[in-house]
C-alpha positions in Angstrom: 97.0 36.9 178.0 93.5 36.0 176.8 93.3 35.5 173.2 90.5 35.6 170.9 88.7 32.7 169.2 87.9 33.5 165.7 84.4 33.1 164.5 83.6 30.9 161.8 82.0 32.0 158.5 78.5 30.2 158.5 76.6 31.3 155.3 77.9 32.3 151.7 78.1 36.3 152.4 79.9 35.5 155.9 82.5 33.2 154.0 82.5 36.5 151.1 83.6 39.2 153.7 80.0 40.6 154.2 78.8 40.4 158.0 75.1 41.3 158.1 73.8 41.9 161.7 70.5 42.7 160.3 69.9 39.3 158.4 68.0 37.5 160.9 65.9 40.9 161.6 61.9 41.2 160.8 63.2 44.6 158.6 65.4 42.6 156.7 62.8 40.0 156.0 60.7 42.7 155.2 63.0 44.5 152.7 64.2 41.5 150.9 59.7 40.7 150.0 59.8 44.1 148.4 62.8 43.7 146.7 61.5 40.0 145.2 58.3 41.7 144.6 59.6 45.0 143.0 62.9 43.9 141.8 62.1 44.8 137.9 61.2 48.3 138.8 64.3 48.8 141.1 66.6 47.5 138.3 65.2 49.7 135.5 65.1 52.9 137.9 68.7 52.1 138.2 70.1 51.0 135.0 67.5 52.4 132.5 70.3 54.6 130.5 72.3 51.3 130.1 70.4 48.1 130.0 67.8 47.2 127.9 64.9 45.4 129.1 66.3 41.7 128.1 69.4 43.0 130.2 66.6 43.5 133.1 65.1 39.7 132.4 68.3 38.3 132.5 69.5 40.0 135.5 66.3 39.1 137.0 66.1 35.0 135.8 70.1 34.6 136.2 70.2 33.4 139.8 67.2 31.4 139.8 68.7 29.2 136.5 71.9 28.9 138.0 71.4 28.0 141.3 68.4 25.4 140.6 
């Protein structure tokens, strides 16, 4: 009976459930630079009958205050 060895979480997502084939991938490098660079836009689109634009800037500033 062969049995299988169990892979190891190695980054943050892996260790949250979320296996991403694609994040080593030129298209998801290539995604995530629009999302930085368009990331107010996307969250307004999205949100604009609930949040108010100081929702937006905090949603937008939280990680980078945090995790500094």
């Amino acid at each position: 009976m062969m049995t299988r060895q169990k892979v190891r979480a190695t980054t943050l997502q892996q260790k949250f459930g979320f296996q991403d084939g694609e994040l080593s991938t030129p298209i998801h490098d290539s995604l995530m630079v629009w999302l930085d660079r368009e990331i107010e836009s996307v969250l307004l689109a999205r949100y604009s009958d609930s949040w108010t634009e100081k929702d937006v800037q905090e949603a937008i500033n939280w990680p980078r205050k945090d995790c500094s």
